[in-house]
Backbone atoms as SQL, in Angstrom:
CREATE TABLE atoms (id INTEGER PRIMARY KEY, chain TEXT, resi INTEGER, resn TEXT, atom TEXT, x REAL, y REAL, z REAL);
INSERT INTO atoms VALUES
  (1, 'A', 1, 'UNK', 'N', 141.693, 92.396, 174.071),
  (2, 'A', 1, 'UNK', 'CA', 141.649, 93.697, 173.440),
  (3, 'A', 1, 'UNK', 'C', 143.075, 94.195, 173.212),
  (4, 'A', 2, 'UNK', 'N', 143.199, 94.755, 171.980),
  (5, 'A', 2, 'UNK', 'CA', 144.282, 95.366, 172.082),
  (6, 'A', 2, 'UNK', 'C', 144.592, 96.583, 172.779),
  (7, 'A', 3, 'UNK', 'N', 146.548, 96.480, 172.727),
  (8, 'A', 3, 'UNK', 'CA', 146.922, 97.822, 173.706),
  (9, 'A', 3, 'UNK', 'C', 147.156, 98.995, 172.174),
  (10, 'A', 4, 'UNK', 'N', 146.829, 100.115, 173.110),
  (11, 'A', 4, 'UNK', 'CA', 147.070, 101.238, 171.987),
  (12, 'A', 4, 'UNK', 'C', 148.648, 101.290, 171.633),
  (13, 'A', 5, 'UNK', 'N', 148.926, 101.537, 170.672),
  (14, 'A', 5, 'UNK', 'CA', 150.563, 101.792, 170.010),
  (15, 'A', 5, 'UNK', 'C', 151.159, 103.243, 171.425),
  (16, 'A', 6, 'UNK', 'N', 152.257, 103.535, 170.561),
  (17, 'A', 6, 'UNK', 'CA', 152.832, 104.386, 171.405),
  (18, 'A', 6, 'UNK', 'C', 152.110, 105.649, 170.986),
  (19, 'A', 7, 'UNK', 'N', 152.627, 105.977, 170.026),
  (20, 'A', 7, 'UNK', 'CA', 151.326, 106.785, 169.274),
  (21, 'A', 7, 'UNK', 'C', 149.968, 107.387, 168.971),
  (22, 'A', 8, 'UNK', 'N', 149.381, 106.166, 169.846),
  (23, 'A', 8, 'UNK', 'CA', 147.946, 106.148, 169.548),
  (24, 'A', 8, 'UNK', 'C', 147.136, 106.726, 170.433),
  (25, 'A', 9, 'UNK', 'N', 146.630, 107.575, 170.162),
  (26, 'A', 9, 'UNK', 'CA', 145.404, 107.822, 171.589),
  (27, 'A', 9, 'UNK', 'C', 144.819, 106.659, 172.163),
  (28, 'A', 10, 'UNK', 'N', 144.891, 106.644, 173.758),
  (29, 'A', 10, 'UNK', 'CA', 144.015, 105.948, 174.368),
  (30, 'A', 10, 'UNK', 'C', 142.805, 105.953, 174.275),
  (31, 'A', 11, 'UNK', 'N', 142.206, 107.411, 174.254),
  (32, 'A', 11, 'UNK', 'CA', 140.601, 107.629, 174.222),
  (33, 'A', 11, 'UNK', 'C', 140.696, 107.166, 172.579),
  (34, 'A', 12, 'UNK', 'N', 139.356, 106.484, 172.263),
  (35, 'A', 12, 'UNK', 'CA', 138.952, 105.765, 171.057),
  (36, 'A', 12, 'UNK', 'C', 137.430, 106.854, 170.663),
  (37, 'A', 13, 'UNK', 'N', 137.346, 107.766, 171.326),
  (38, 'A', 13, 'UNK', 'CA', 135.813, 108.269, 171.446),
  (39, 'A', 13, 'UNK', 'C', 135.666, 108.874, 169.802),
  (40, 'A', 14, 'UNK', 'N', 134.644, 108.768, 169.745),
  (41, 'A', 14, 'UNK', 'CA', 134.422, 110.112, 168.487),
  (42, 'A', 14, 'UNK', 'C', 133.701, 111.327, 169.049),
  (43, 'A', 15, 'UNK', 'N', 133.808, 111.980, 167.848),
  (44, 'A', 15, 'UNK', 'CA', 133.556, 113.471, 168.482),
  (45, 'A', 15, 'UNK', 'C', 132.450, 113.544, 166.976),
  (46, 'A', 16, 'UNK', 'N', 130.859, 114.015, 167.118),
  (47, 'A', 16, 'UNK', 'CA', 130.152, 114.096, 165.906),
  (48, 'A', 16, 'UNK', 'C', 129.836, 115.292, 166.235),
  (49, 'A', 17, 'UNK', 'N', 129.949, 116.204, 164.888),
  (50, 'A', 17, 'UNK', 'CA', 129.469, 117.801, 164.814),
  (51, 'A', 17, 'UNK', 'C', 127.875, 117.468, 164.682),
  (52, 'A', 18, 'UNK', 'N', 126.939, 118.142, 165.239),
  (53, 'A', 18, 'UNK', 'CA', 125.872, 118.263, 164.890),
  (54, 'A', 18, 'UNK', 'C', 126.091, 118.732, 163.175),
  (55, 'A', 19, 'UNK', 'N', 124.327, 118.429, 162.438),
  (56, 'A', 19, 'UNK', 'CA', 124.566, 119.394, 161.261),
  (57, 'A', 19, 'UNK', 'C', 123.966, 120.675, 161.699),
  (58, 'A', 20, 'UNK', 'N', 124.270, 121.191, 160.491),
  (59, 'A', 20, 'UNK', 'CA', 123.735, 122.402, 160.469),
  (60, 'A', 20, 'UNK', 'C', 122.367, 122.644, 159.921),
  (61, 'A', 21, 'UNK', 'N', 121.419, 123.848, 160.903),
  (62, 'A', 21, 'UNK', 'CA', 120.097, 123.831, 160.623),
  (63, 'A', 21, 'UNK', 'C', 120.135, 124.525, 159.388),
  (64, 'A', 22, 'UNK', 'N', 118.672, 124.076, 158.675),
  (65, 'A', 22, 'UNK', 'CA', 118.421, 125.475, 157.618),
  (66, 'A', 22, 'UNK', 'C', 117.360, 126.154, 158.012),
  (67, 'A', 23, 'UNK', 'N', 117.234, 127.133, 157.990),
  (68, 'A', 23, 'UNK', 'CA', 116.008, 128.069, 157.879),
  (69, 'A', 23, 'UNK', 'C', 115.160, 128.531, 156.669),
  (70, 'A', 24, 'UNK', 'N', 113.824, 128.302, 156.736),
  (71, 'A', 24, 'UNK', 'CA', 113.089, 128.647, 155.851),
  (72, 'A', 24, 'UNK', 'C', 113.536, 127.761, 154.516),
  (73, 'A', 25, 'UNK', 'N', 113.401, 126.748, 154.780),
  (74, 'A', 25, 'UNK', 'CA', 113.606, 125.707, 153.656),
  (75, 'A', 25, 'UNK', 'C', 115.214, 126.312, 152.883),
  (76, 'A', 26, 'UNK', 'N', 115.775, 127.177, 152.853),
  (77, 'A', 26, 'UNK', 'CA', 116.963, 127.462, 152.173),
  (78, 'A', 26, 'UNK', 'C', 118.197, 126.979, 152.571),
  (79, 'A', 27, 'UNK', 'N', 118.936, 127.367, 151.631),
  (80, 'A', 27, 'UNK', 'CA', 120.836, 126.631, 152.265),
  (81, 'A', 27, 'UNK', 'C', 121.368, 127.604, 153.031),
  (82, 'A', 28, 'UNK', 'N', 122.073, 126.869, 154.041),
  (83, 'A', 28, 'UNK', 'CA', 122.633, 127.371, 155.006),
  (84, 'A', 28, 'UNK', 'C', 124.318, 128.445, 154.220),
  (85, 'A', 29, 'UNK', 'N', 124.976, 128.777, 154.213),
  (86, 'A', 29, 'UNK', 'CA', 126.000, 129.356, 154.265),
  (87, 'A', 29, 'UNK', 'C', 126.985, 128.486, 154.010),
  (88, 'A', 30, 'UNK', 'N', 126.899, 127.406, 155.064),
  (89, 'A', 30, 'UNK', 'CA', 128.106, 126.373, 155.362),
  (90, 'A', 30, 'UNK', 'C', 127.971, 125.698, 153.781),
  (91, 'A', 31, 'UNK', 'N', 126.569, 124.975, 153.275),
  (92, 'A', 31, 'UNK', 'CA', 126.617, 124.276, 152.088),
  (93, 'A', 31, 'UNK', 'C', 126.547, 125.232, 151.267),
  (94, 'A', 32, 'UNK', 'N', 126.386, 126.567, 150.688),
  (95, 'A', 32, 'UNK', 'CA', 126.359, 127.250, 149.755),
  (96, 'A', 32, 'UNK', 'C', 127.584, 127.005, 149.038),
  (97, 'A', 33, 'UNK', 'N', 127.211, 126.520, 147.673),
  (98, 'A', 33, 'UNK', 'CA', 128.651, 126.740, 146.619),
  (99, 'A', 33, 'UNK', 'C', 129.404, 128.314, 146.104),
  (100, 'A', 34, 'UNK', 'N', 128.252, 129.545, 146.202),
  (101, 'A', 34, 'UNK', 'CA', 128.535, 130.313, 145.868),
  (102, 'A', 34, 'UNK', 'C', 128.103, 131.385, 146.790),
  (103, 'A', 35, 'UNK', 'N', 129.222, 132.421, 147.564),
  (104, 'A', 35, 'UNK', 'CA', 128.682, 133.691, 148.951),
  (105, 'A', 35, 'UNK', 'C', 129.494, 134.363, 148.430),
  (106, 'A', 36, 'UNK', 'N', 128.914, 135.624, 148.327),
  (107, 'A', 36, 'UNK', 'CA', 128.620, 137.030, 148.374),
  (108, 'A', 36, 'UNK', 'C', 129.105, 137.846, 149.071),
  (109, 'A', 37, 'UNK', 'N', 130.092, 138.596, 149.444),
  (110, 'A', 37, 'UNK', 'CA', 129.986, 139.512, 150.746),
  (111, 'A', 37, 'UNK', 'C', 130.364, 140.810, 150.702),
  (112, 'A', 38, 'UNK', 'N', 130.054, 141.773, 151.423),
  (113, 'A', 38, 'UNK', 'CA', 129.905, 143.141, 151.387),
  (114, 'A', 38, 'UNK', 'C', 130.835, 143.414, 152.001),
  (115, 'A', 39, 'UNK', 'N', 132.190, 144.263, 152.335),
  (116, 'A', 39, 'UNK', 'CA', 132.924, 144.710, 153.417),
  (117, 'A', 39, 'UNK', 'C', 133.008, 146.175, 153.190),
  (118, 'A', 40, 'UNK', 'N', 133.557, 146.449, 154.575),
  (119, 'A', 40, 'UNK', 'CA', 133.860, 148.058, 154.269),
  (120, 'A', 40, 'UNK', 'C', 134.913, 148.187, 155.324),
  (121, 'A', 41, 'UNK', 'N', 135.786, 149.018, 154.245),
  (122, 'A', 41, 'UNK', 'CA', 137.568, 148.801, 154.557),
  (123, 'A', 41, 'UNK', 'C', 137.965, 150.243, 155.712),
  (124, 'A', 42, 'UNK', 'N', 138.925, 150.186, 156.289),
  (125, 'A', 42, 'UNK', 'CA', 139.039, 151.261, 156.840),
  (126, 'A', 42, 'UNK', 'C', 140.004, 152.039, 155.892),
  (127, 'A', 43, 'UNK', 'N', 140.157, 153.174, 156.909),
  (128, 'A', 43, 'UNK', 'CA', 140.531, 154.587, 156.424),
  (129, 'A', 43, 'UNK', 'C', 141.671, 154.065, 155.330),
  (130, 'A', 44, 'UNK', 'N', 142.670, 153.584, 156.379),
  (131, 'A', 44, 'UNK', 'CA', 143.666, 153.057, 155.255),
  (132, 'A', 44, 'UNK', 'C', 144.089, 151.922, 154.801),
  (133, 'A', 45, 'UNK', 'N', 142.876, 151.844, 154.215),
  (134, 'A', 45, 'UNK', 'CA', 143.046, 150.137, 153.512),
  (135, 'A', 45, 'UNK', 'C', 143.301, 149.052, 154.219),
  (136, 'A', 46, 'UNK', 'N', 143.874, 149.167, 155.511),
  (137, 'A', 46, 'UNK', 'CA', 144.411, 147.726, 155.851),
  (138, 'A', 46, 'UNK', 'C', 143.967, 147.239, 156.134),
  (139, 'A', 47, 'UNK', 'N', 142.422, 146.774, 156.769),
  (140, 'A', 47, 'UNK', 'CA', 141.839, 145.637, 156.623),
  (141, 'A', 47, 'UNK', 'C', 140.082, 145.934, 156.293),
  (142, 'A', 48, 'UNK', 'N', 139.503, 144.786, 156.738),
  (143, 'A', 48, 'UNK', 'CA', 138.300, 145.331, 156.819),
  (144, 'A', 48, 'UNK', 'C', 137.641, 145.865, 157.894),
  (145, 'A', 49, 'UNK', 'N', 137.156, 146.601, 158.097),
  (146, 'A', 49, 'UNK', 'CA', 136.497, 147.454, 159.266),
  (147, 'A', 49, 'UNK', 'C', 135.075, 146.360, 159.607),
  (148, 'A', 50, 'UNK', 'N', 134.333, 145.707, 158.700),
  (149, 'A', 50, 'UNK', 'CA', 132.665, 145.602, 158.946),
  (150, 'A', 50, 'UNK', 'C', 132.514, 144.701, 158.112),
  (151, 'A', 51, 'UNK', 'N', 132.426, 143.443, 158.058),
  (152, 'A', 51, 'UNK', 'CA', 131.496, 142.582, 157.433),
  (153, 'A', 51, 'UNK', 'C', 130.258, 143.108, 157.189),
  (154, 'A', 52, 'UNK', 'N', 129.275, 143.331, 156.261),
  (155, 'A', 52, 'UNK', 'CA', 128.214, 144.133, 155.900),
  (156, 'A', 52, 'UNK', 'C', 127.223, 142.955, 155.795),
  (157, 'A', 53, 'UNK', 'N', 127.182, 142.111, 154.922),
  (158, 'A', 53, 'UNK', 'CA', 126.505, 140.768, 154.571),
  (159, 'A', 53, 'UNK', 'C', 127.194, 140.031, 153.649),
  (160, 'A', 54, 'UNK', 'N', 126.880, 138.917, 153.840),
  (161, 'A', 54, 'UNK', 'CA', 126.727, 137.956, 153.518),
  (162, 'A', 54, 'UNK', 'C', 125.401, 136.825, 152.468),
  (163, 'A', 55, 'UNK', 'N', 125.605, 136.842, 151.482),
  (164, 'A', 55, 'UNK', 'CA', 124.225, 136.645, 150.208),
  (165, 'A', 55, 'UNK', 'C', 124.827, 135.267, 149.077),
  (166, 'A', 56, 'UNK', 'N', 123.452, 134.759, 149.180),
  (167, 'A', 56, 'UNK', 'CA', 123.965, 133.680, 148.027),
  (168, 'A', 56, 'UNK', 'C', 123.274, 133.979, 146.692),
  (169, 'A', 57, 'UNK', 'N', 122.557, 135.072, 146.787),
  (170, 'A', 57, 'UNK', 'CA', 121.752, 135.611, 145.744),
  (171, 'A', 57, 'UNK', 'C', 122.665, 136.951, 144.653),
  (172, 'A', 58, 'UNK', 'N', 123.238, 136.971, 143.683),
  (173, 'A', 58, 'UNK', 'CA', 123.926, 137.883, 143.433),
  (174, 'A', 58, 'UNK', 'C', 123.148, 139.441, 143.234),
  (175, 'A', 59, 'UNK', 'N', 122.442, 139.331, 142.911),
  (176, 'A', 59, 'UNK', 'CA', 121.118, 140.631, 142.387),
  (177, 'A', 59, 'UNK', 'C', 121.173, 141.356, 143.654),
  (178, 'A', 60, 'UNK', 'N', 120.721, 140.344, 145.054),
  (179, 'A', 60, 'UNK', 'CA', 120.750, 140.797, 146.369),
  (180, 'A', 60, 'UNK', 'C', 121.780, 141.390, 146.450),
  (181, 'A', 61, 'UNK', 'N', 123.128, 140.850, 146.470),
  (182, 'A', 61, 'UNK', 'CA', 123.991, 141.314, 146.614),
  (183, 'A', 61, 'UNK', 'C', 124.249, 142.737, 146.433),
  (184, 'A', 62, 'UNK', 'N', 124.362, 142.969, 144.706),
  (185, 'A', 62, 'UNK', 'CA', 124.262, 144.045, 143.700),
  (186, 'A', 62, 'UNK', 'C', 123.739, 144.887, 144.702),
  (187, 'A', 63, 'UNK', 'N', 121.940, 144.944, 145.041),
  (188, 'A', 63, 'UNK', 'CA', 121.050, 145.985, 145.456),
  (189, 'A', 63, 'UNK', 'C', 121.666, 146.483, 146.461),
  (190, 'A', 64, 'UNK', 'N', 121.874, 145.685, 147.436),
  (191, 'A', 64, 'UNK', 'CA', 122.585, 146.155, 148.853),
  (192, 'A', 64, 'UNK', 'C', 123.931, 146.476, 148.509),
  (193, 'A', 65, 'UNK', 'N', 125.072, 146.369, 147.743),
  (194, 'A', 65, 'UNK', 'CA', 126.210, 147.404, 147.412),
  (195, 'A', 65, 'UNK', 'C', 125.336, 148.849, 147.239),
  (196, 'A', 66, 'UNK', 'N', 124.946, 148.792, 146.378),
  (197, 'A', 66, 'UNK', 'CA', 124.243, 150.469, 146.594),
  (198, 'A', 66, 'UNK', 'C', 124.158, 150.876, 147.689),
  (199, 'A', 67, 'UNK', 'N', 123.048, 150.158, 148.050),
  (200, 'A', 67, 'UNK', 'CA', 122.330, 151.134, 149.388),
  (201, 'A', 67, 'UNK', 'C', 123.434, 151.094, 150.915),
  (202, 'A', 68, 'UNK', 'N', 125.173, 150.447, 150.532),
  (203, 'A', 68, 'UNK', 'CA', 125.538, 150.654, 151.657),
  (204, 'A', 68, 'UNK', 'C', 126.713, 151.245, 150.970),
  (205, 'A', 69, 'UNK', 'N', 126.653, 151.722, 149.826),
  (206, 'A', 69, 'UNK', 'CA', 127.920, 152.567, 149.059),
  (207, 'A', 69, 'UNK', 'C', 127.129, 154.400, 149.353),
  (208, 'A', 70, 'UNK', 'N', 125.776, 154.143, 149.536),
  (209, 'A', 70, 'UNK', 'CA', 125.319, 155.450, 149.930),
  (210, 'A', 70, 'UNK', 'C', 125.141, 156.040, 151.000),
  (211, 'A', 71, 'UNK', 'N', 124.861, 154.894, 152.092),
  (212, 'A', 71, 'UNK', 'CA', 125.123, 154.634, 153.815),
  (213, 'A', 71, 'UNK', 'C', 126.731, 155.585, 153.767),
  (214, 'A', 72, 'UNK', 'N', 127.856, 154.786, 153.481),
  (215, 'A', 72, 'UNK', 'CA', 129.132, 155.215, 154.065),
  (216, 'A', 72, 'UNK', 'C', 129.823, 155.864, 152.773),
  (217, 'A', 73, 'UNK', 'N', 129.485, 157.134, 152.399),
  (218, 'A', 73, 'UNK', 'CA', 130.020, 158.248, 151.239),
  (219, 'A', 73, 'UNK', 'C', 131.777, 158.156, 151.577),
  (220, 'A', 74, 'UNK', 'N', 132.777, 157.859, 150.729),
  (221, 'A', 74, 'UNK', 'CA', 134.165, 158.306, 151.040),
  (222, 'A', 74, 'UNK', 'C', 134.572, 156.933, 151.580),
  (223, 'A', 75, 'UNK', 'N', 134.135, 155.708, 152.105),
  (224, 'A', 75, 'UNK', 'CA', 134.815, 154.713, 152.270),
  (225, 'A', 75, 'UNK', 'C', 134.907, 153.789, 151.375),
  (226, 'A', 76, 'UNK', 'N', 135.925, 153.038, 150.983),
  (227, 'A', 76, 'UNK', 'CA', 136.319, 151.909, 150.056),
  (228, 'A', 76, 'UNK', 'C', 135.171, 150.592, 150.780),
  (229, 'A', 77, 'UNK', 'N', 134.132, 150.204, 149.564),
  (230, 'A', 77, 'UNK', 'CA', 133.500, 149.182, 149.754),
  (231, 'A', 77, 'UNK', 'C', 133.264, 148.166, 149.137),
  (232, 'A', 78, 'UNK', 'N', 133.675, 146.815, 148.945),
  (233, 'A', 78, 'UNK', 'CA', 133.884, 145.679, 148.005),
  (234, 'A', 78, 'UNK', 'C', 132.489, 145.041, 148.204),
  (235, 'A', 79, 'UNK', 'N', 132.042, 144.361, 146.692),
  (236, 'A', 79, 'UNK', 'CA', 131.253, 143.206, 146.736),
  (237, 'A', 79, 'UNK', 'C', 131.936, 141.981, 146.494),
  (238, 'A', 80, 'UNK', 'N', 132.908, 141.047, 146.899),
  (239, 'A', 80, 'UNK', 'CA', 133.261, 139.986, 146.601),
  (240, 'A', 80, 'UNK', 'C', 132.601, 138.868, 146.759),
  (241, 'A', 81, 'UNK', 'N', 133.246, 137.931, 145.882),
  (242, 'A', 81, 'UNK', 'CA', 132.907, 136.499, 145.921),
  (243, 'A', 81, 'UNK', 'C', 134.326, 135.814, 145.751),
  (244, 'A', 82, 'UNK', 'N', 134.878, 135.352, 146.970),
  (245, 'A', 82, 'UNK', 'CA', 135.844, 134.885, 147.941),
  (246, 'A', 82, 'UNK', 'C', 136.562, 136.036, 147.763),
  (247, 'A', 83, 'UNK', 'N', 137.789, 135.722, 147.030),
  (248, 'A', 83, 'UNK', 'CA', 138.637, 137.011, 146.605),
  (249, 'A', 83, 'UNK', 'C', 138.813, 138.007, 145.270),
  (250, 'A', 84, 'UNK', 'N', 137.664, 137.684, 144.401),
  (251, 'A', 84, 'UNK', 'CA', 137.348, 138.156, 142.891),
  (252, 'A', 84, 'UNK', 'C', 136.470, 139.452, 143.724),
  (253, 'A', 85, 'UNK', 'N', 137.150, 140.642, 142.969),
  (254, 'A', 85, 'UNK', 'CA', 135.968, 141.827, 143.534),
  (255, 'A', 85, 'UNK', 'C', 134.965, 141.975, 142.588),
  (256, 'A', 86, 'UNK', 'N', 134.168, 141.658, 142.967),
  (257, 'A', 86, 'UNK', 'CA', 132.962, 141.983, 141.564),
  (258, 'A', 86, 'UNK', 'C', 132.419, 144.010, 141.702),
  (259, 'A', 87, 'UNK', 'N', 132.577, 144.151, 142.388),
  (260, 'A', 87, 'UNK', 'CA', 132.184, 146.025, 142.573),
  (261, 'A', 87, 'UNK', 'C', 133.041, 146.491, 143.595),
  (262, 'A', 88, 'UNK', 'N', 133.594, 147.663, 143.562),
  (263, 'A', 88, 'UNK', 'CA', 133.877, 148.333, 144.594),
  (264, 'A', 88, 'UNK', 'C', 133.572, 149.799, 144.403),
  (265, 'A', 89, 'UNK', 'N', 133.639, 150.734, 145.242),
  (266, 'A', 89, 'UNK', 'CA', 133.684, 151.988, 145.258),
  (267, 'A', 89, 'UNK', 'C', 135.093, 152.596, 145.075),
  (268, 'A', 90, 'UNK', 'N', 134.962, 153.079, 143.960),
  (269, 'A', 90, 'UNK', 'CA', 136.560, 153.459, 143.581),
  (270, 'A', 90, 'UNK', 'C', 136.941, 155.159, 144.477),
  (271, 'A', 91, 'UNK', 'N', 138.087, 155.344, 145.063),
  (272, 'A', 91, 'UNK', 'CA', 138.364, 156.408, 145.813),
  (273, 'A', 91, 'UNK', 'C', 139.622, 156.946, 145.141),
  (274, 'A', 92, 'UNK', 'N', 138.884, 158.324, 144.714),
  (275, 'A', 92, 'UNK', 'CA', 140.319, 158.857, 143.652),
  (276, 'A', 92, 'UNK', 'C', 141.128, 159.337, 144.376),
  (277, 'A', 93, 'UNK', 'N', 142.731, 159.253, 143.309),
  (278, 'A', 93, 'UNK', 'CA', 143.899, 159.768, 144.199),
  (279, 'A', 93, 'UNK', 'C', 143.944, 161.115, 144.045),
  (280, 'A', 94, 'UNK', 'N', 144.251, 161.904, 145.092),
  (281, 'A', 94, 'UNK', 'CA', 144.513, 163.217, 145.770),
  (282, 'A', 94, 'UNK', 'C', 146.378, 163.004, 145.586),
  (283, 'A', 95, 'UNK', 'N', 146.839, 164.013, 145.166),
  (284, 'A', 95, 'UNK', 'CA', 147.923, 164.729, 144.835),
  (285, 'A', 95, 'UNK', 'C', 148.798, 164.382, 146.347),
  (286, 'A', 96, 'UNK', 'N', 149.622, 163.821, 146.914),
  (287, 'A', 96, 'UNK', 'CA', 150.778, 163.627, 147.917),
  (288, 'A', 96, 'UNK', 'C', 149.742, 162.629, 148.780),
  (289, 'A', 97, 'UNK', 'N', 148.706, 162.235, 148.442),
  (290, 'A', 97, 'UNK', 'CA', 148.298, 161.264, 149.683),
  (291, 'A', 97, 'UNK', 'C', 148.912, 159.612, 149.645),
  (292, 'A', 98, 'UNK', 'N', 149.458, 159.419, 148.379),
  (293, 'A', 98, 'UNK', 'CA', 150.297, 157.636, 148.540),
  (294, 'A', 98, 'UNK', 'C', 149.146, 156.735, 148.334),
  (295, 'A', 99, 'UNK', 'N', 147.766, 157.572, 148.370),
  (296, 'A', 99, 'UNK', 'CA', 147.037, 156.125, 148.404),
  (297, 'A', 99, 'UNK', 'C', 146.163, 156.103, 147.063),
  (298, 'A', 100, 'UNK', 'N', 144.763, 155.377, 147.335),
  (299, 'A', 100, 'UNK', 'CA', 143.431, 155.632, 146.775),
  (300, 'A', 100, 'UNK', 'C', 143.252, 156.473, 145.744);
């Protein structure tokens, strides 16, 4: 048998990820080509406060921007798909505030 290089790991093991389950006959997240997601940003923009959902359905998507743009009145809320914003809640600028 050969000796391992200097380099080389001794352990030869593999390491196998399970797959991933699906539920209800649908695609998981992990294989989806195309996700959806809802966030809601804090006060001052700098990051996201709340992952909201997550959707591979865009319509879904759409419906639930509403009903969580009416949930949280006054906060900045994106529908993206990765980094393209497809909707947000626009927050007008106020006179000396620097921001929104």
């Amino acid at each position: 048998m050969r000796q391992p290089g200097k380099y080389e790991p001794k352990c030869q093991a593999r390491i196998i990820a399970p797959k991933p389950k699906t539920g209800g006959g649908g695609d998981t997240f992990a294989n989806a080509t195309v996700v959806f997601r809802i966030d809601v940003w804090l006060d001052d923009d700098s990051g996201i406060e709340r992952e909201v959902m997550l959707a591979t359905d865009l319509a879904l998507a759409r419906k639930w921007f509403d009903d969580v743009a009416e949930k949280y009145p006054g906060k900045l809320i994106t529908l993206r798909q990765r980094a393209h914003v497809l909707r947000s809640t626009e927050r007008r600028l106020t006179h000396g505030t620097g921001g929104w």
